[in-house]
N, C-alpha and C positions, 0 to 999 in steps of 0.2 A: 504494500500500500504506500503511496506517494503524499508525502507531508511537505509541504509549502511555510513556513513560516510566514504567518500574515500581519500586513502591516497595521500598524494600533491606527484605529481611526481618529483624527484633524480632531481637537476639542473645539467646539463649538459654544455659545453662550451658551446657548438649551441644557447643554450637558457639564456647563462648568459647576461646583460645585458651592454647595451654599456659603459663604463668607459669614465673619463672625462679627457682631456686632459691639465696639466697646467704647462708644462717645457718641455724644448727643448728633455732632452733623453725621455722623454714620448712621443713625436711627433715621434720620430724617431724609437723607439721600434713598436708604431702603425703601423710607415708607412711599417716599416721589417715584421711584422706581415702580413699586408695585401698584399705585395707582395708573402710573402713564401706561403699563402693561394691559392694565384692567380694563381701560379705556380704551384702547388698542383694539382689546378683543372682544370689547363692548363693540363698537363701531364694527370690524368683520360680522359678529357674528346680529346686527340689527340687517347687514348687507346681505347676509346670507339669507332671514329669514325673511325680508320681501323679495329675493330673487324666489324662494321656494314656494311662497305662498303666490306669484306671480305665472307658476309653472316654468318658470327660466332655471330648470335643472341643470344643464349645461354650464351656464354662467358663475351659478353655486359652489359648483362641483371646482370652478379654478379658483376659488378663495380658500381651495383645502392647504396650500404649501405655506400660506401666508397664516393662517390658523393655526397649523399645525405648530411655525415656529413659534408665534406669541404663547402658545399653550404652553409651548417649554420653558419660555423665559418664564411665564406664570409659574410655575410648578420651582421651578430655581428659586425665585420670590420669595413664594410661600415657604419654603424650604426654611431659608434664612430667616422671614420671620417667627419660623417659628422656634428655632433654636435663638432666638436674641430676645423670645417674650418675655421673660424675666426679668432681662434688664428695661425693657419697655415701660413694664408693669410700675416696677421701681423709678424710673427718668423722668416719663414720656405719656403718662396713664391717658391723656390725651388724644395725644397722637393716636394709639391705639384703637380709642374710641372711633375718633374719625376714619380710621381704614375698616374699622369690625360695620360701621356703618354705609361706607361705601362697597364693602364688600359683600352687605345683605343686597343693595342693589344690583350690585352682579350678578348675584346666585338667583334672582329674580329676572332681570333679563336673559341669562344662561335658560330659566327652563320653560320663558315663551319659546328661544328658539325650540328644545326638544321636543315640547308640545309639535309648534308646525314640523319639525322633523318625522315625527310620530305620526302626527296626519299624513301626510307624505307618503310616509310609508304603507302604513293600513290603505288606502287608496287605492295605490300600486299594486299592492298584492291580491287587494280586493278583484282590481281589474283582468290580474293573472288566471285567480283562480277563474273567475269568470271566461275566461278566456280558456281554459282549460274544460271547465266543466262544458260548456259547450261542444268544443271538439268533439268529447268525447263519447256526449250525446249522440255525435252525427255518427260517430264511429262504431256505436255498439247495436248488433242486429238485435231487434226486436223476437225474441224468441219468448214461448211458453211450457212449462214444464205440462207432463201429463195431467197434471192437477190444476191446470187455469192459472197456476201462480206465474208471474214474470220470472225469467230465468236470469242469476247472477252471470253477468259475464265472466270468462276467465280473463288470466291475466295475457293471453293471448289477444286479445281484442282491445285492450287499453293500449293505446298509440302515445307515447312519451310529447312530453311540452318540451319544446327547446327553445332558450331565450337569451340573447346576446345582453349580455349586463354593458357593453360599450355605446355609448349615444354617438 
């Protein structure tokens, strides 16, 4: 078997590692940090959820790289805030309040988006199945057992749904 020694992947901000908080402009730098992030992905994801509710899947679908990185630097954020809340607690009780505040706002716009996500989805698959069950309607002979009863078709007779996930 052939082993390649592979190379450590580029560190990136996403995946830098949470920093340690131990002075007031450092609490304050964090906490600016984590709201401009928040607001970042506030804005993506209010863009995303009228392109979805718009039917502009397509358009949706290309704010996923720009998402995806804010969610990282998000989760970095958080990270750090939450290994420095102690000293917050103690500093800064403020401050605190004001991100735990802005941040119920987030977690409230975050789940209109997954709402209309959810619609979205249920919809879609709604229209699948439908789409399926039809088929398969046309597909299955009408047959009667000796007894009058409708006969189960086999599994011979169900024609498979095939469906391209690429728009």
């Amino acid at each position: 078997m052939n082993q390649r020694p592979q190379a450590s992947p580029a560190r990136s901000p996403a995946s830098a590692p949470a920093r340690a908080i131990s002075t007031p402009p450092e609490a304050r730098k964090l906490a600016e940090d984590l709201m401009d992030v928040m607001t970042g992905l506030l804005g993506i994801i209010e863009k995303e959820t009228e392109l979805v509710r718009a039917g502009k899947i397509p358009e949706a679908m290309r704010l996923e790289e720009q998402k995806g990185e804010l969610s990282g630097r998000y989760m970095v954020a958080v990270e750090s805030l939450k290994n420095a809340q102690k000293y917050l607690t103690q500093v800064s009780p403020e401050l605190l309040t004001t991100l735990r505040r802005h941040h119920d706002t987030f977690r409230a716009m975050l789940q209109v988006n997954l709402t209309v996500l959810a619609t979205a989805h249920a919809v879609s698959e709604g229209i699948v199945r439908g789409v399926n069950t039809e088929m398969q309607r046309k597909n299955i002979p009408n047959t009667y057992t000796a007894s009058g009863q409708r006969a189960t078709p086999g599994p011979r007779n169900i024609t498979p749904l095939t469906v391209s996930r690429s728009l």
